[in-house]
C-alpha positions as CSV (number, residue, x, y, z in Angstrom):
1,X,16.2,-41.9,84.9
2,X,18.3,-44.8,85.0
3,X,22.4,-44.6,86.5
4,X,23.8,-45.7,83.3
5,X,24.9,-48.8,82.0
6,X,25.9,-51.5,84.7
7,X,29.8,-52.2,85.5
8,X,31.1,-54.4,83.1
9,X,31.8,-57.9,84.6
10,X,30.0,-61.4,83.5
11,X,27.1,-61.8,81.7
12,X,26.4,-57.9,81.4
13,X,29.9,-57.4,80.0
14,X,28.4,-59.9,77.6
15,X,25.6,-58.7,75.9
16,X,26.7,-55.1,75.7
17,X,29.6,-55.7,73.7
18,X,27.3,-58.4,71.6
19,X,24.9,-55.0,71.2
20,X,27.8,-52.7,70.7
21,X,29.7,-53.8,67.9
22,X,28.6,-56.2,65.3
23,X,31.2,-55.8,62.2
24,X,30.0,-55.9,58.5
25,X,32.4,-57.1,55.7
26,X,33.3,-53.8,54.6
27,X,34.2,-53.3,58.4
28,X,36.7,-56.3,58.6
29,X,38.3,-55.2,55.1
30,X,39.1,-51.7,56.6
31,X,40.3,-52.5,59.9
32,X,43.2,-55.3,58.1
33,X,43.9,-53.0,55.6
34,X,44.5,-50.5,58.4
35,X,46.7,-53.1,60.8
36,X,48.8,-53.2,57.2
37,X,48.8,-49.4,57.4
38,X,48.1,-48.3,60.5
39,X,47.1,-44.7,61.4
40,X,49.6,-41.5,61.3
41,X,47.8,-38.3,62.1
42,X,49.1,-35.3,59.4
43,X,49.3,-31.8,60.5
44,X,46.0,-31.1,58.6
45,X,43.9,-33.1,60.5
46,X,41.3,-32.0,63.2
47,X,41.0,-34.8,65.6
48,X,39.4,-33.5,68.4
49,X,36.9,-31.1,69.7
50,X,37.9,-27.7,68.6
51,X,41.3,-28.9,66.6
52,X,44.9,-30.3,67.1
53,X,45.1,-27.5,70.1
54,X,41.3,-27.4,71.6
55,X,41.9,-23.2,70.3
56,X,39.8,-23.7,67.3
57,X,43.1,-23.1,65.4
58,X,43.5,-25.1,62.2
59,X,47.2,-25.2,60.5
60,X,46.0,-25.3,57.1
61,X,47.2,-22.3,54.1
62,X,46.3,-22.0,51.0
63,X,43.2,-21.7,51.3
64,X,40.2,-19.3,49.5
65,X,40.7,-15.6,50.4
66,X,37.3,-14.6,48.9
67,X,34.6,-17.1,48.5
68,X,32.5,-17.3,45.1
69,X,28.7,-16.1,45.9
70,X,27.0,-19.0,46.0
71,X,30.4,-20.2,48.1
72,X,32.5,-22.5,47.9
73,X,33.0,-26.1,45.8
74,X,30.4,-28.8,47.6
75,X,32.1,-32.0,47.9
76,X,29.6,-33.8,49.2
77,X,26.6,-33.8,51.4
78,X,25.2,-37.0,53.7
79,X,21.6,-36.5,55.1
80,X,21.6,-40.3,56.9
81,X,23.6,-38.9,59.7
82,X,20.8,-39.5,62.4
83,X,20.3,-36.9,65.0
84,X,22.7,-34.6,67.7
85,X,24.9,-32.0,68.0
86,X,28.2,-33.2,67.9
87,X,31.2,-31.6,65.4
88,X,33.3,-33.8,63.8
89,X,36.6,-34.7,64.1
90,X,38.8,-35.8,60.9
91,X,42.0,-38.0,61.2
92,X,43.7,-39.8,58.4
93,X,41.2,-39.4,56.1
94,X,37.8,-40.3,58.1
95,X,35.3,-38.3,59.7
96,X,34.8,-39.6,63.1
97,X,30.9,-38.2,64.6
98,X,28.4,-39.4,67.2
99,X,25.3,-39.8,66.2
100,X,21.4,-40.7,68.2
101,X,18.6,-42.5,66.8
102,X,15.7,-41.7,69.5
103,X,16.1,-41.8,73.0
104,X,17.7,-45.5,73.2
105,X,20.8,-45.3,70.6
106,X,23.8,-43.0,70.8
107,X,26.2,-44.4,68.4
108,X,29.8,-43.5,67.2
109,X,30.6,-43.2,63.3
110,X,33.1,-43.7,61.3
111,X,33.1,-42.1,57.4
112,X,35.3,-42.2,54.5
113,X,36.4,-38.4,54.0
114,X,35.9,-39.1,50.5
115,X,32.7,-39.5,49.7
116,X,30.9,-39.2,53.3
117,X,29.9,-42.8,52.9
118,X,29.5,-44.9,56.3
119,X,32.5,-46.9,57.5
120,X,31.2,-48.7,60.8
121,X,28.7,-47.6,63.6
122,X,29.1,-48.2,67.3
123,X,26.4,-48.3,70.2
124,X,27.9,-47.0,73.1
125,X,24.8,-46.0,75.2
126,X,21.5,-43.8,75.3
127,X,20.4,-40.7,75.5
128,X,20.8,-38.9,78.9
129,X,18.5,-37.2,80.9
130,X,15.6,-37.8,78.4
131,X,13.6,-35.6,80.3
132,X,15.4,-32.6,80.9
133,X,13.7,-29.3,80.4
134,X,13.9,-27.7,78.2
135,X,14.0,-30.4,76.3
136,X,17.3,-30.9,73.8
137,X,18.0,-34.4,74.3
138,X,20.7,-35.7,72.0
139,X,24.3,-36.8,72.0
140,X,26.9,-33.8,72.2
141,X,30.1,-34.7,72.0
142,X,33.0,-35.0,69.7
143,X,34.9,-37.9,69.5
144,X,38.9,-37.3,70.1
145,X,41.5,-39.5,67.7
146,X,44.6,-40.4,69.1
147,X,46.4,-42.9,67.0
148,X,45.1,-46.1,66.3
149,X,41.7,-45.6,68.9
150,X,39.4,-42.9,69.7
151,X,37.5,-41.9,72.6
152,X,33.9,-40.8,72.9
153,X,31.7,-39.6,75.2
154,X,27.8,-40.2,75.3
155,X,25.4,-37.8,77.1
156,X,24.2,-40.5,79.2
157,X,28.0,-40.7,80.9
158,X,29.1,-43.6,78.6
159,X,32.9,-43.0,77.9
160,X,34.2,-45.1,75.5
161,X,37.8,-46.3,73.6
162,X,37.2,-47.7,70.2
163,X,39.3,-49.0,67.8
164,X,39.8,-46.3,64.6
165,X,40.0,-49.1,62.4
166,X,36.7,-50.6,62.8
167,X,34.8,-49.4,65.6
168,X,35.5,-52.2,67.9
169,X,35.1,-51.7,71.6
170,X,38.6,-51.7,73.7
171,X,36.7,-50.4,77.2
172,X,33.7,-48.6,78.5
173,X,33.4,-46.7,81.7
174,X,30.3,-44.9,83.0
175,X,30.8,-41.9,84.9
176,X,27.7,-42.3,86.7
177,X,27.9,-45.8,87.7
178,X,31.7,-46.2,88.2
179,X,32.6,-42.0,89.5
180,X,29.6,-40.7,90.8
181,X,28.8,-38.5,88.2
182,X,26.4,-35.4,88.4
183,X,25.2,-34.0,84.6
184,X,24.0,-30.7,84.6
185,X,20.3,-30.5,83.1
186,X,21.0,-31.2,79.9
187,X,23.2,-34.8,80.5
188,X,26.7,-34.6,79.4
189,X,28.2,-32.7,77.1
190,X,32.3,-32.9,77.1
191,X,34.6,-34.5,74.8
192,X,37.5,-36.1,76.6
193,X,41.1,-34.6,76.4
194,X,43.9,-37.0,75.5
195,X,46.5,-35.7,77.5
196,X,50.2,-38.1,77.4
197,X,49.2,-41.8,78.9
198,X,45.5,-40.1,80.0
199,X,42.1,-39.3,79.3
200,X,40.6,-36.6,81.8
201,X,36.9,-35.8,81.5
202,X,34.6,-33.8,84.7
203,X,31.9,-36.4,86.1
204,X,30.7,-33.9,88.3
205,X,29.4,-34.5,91.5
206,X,31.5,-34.9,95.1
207,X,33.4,-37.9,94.9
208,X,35.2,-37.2,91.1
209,X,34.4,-33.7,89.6
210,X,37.4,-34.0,87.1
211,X,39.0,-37.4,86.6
212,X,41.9,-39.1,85.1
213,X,42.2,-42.5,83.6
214,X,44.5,-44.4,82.3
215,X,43.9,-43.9,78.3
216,X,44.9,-47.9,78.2
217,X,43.3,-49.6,80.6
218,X,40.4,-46.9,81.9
219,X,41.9,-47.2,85.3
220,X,41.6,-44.4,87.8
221,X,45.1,-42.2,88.0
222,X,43.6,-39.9,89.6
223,X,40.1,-38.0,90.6
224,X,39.8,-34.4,92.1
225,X,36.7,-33.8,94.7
226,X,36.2,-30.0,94.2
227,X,35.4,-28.4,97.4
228,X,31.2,-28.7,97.7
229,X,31.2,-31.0,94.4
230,X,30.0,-29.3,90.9
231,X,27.9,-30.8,88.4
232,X,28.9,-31.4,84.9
233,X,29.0,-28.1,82.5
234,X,29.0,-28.6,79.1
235,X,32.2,-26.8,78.2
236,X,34.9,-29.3,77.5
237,X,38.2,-29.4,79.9
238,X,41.7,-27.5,78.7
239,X,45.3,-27.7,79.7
240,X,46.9,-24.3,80.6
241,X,50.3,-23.7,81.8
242,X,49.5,-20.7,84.0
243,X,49.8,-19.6,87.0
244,X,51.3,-22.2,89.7
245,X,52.1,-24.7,86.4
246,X,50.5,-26.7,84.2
247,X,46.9,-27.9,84.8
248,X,43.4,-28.4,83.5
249,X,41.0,-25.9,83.6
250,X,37.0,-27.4,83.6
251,X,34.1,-25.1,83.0
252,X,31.8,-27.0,85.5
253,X,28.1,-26.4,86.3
254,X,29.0,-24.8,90.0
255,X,32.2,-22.8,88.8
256,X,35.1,-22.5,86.9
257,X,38.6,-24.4,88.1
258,X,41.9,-25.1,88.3
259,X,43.3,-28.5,88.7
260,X,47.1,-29.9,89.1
261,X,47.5,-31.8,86.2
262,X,50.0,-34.4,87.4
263,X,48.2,-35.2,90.9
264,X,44.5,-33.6,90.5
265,X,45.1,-31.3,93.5
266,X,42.3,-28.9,92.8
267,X,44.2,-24.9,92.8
268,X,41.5,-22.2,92.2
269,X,37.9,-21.5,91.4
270,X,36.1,-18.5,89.9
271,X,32.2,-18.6,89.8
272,X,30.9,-15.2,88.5
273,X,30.4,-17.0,85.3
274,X,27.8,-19.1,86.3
275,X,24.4,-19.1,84.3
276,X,21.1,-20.2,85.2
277,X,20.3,-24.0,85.4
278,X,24.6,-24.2,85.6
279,X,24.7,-23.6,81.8
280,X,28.2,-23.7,81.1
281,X,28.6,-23.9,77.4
282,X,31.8,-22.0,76.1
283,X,34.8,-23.8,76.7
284,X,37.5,-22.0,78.0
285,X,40.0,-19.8,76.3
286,X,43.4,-19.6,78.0
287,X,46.5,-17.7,77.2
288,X,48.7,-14.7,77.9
289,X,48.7,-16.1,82.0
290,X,44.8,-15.9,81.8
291,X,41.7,-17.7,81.5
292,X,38.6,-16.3,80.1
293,X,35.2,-18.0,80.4
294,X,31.5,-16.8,79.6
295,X,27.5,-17.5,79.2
296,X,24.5,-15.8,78.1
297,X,22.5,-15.0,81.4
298,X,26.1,-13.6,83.2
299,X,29.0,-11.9,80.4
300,X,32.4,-13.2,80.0
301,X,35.1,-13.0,82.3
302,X,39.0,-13.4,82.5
303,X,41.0,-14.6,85.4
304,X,44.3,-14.6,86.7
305,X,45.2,-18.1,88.2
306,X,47.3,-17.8,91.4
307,X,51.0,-18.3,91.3
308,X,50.2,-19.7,94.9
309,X,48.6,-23.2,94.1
310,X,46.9,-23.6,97.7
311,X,45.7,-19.8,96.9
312,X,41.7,-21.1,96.1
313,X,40.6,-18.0,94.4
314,X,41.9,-16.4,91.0
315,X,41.9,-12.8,89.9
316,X,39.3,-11.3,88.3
317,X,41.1,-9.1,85.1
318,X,37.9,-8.1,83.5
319,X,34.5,-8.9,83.4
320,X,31.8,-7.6,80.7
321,X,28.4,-8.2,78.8
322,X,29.4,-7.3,75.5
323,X,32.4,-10.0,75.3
324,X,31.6,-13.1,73.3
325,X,30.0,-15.3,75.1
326,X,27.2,-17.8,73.8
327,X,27.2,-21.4,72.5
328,X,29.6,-21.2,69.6
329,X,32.5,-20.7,71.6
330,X,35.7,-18.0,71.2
331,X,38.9,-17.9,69.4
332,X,42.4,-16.4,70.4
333,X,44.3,-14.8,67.3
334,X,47.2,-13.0,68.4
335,X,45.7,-10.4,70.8
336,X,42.4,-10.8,70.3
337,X,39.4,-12.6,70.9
338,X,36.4,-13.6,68.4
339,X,33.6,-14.9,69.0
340,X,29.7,-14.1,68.9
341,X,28.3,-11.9,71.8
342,X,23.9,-12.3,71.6
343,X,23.2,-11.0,67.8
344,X,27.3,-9.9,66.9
345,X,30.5,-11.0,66.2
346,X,33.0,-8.9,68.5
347,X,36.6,-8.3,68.1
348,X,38.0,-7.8,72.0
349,X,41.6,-7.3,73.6
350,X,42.3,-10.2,75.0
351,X,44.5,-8.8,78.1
352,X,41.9,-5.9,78.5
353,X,38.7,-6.7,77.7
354,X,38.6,-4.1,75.8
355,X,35.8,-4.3,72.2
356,X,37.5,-3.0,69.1
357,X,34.3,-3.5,67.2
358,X,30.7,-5.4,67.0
359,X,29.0,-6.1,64.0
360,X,25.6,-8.0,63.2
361,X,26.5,-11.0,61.3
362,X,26.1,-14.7,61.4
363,X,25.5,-14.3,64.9
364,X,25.3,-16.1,67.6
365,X,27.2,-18.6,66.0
366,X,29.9,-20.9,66.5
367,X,33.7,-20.2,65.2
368,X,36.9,-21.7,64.0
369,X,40.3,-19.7,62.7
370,X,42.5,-20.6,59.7
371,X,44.9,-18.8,58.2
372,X,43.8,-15.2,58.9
373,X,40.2,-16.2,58.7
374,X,37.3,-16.6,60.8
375,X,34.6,-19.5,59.6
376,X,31.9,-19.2,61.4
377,X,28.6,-21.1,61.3
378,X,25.1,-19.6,62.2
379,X,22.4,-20.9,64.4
380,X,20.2,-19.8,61.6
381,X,22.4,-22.8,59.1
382,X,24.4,-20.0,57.1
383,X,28.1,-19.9,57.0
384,X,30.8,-16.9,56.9
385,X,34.2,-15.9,56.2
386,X,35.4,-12.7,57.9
387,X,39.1,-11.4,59.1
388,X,40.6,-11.8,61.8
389,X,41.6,-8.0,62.0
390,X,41.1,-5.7,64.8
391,X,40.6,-3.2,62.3
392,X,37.4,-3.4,61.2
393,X,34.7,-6.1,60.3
394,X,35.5,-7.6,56.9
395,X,33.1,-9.9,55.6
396,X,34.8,-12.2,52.7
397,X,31.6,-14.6,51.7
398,X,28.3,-15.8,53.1
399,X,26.2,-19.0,51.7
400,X,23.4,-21.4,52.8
401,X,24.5,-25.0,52.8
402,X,21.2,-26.3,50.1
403,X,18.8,-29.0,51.5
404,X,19.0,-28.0,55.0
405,X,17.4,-30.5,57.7
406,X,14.1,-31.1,56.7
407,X,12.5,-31.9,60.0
408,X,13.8,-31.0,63.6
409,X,13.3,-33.2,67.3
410,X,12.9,-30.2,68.7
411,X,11.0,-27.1,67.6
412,X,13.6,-24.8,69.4
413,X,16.6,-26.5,68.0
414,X,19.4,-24.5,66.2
415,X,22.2,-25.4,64.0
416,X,24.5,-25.4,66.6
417,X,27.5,-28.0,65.3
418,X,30.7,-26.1,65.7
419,X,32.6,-26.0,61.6
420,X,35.7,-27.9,60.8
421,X,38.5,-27.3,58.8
422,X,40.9,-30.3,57.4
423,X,42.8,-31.2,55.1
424,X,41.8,-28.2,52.5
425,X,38.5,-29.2,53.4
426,X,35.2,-27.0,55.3
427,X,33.0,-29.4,57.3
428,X,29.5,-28.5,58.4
429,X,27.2,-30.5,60.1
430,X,23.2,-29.3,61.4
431,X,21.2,-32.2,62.7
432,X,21.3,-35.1,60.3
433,X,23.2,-33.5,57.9
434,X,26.8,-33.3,56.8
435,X,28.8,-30.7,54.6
436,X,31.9,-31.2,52.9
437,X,33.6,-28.2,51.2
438,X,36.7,-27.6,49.2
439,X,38.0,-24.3,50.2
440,X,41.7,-24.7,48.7
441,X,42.5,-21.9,46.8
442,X,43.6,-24.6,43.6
443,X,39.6,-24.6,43.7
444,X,38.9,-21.8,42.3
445,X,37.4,-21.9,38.7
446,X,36.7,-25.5,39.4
C-alpha cells in the first residue's frame, strides 16, 4: 500500500496532469460554450452528496403522487459507467459521478443530463487500500458542484478541484501524503463540503483529523488534531449550528465530533456509536439542538452538543437498536426521522427516540425526501415511494430498474448508491449502471 500520489512540484506535477486530463474535441466545444454561458446552479439541482442541504431534502413539487406499476417513465439508462459506489450529483444540466476501472483508475465524469451520454473523464488517482478485508474496493464518493468547478474525492485520499466545463485539473492534494491521513479499512469514503471560501474534508489520523482548505488555492486554513487522532469514517462531514455555535460535525472512525467551524478548535466527542472495524457509515443527521448518529453492530444515538465549547463531551438524549441506522443513511422531515433499521423502514421522533412504526420494505436501503415522499432504493436494486407520515406506513409504488448489473467485483456487493432527485427527474445508479426517471406528475399518461 503505497502513501498516495507524490506532492506536486517538477517533473511529477508533470506527468500526472499529462495522465489526468487529456481533452477530446467534444470536450473543448463544451467547456467555450460554457465560458460563453457559464454555470448558474437552479434550485432543482442536487449538487452534492445528499442534496443542496446534505439532509437528503430535495426542493422539487410536482411530482408523481402514485407511481404506475411497472413505475415510472425511463428516460434513459447507461451501463458504461465503470465500477463504484458513488451517487450522483446533478448541476445545470449534467450528472457529475466518479467512477473505477480496476484497481489503478478512479476517474471523475461528466454526462449530459439529457441523454446520459459521456461529457469528459478525469483520472484523479487509484483505488485505496486494495487490500482491505473484506474486500469492497472501489471509489465512494460524490463529487460536490459549486459554480464553475467541482471537487472530488478518491478513496485512495486524492482530493481534487476540476473545472465543470471540461474536466480540467485546477489542484490536487492528497490527504495521505500532504495531512497525514489515516483511512479506516475500507480507504476513504467522504465527499467534501463546500462551505463559503473552503473545502473541509476528515484525513484522519493525529496531525489533521478534519481539515480546511482554501477552496481556491488548496491551502491549509486550518486543521483540527482531535485529542488521540481518529481514523477516517465513511460518513461525510455536516455543518450544525448547535450548541456553542456553528461547526462541523465528522462521523470519524474513533468517534463522533464537534469542531469550531471558523478556527477548527475541536468542542465535543461522543463514541457510543462506534462499530466494529470503525465502520462509520451514516452521515449525521442534525437538527432541533441535536445530533444523531448510528451503525449496524451499535444502534443509533442522539446527542446534545455542549453550550460550553471547552465542555469535551455531549449529552447523550437517546440511544436505541431499533432506530435507523445502516448504510443508506436517515432523513429529517419535520419531527421525524426515516430511514432503514436491519430489514425495515422506521418512522422515529426525532427529539425522543421514540418508533412510531416499522414496516418490512425495501429495506436496508438508502433514502431521499421530496415533496412529502420518501424514495428509497434497496440493496436488493428495487426502488420505493412511501409517505412521509407518522401515521402509518403507506407504500405508493415499487419497481425493478430492467437490465440490472450483469456481473459484480464482488460477490457480496449490494446496490448501495444513494437515489437522486433533480430537476423532475429520479436518478439511480447500481455498479456500472445509471437510471434516469421522469417522475413529474405532467408524466403521467406519457
Amino acid at each position: 500500500m503505497t502513501a498516495g500520489l507524490p506532492s506536486s512540484t517538477g517533473a511529477n506535477r508533470e506527468n500526472r496532469e499529462r495522465n489526468f486530463f487529456v481533452p477530446t474535441k467534444r470536450q473543448l466545444l463544451a467547456a467555450s460554450a460554457l465560458l460563453l454561458a457559464p454555470i448558474v446552479a437552479r434550485a432543482d439541482d442536487w449538487p452534492q452528496w445528499r442534496g443542496p442541504n446534505r439532509d437528503g431534502h430535495s426542493k422539487e413539487t410536482g411530482l408523481l403522487k402514485e407511481w404506475p406499476k411497472d413505475g415510472p417513465r425511463l428516460i434513459w439508462q447507461v451501463k458504461d459507467l465503470g465500477g463504484g459506489y458513488s451517487a450522483p450529483s446533478v448541476a445545470a444540466d449534467r450528472v457529475y459521478l466518479m467512477t473505477n476501472k480496476g484497481l489503478e483508475d478512479e476517474f471523475v465524469t461528466a454526462r449530459d443530463a439529457k441523454d446520459g451520454s459521456r461529457l469528459w473523464s478525469t483520472r484523479i488517482g487509484k483505488v485505496g487500500n486494495p487490500d482491505q478485508q473484506p474486500k469492497y474496493p472501489a471509489t465512494r464518493s460524490t463529487p460536490t458542484v459549486d459554480g464553475a468547478v467541482l471537487y472530488a474525492l478518491g478513496s485512495d485520499g486524492d482530493l481534487a478541484c476540476l473545472e465543470a466545463a471540461a474536466g480540467k485539473m485546477r489542484w490536487l492534494k492528497s490527504l495521505r501524503a500532504d495531512l497525514g491521513g489515516q483511512p479506516g479499512t475500507w480507504a476513504y469514503s467522504e465527499s467534501p463540503l463546500v462551505d463559503g471560501d473552503m473545502v473541509v474534508c476528515t484525513p484522519g489520523g493525529a496531525e489533521a483529523t478534519v481539515v480546511a482548505l482554501n477552496k481556491k488555492t488548496s491551502k491549509v486554513v486550518w486543521r483540527c488534531s482531535v485529542p488521540g487522532g481518529a481514523r477516517a469514517g465513511y460518513a461525510s462531514i455536516v455543518v450544525a449550528d448547535a450548541g456553542s455555535g456553528r461547526q462541523y460535525v465528522a462521523y470519524t472512525g474513533d468517534g463522533l465530533f464537534g469542531v469550531d467551524a471558523k478556527t477548527g478548535k475541536f468542542l465535543w466527542r461522543y463514541d457510543k456509536t462506534t462499530g466494529r472495524q470503525g465502520m462509520r457509515i451514516l452521515t449525521p443527521v442534525v437538527g432541533e439542538g441535536l445530533v444523531y448518529s448510528g451503525n449496524e453492530p451499535l444502534g443509533a444515538a442522539a446527542v446534545r452538543p455542549p453550550a460550553d465549547a471547552g465542555a469535551g463531551k455531549a449529552e447523550e438524549v437517546y440511544r436505541s437498536m431499533k432506530l435507523p441506522r445502516m448504510i443508506g443513511g436517515a432523513v429529517l422531515v419535520g419531527e421525524y426521522l426515516y430511514g432503514t433499521s436491519g430489514q425495515a423502514l422506521v418512522c422515529a421522533g426525532f427529539k425522543t427516540g421514540q418508533v412510531e412504526w416499522s414496516e418490512r420494505s425495501v429495506a436496508p436501503g438508502a433514502v431521499c425526501y421530496a415533496e412529502g415522499r420518501l424514495y428509497l432504493h434497496g440493496e436488493s436494486g428495487d426502488v420505493a415511494q412511501v409517505e412521509a407520515t407518522p401515521e402509518a406506513y403507506r407504500e405508493h409504488g415499487r419497481f425493478m430498474p430492467p437490465n440490472q448489473p450483469q456481473k459484480r467485483a464482488n460477490p457480496g456487493e449490494k446496490a448501495w448508491a444513494y437515489p437522486v432527485i433533480a430537476d423532475g427527474r429520479l436518478y439511480i445508479r447500481d455498479a456500472d449502471c445509471l437510471w434516469c426517471y421522469d417522475i413529474k406528475a405532467a408524466a403521467a399518461g406519457k
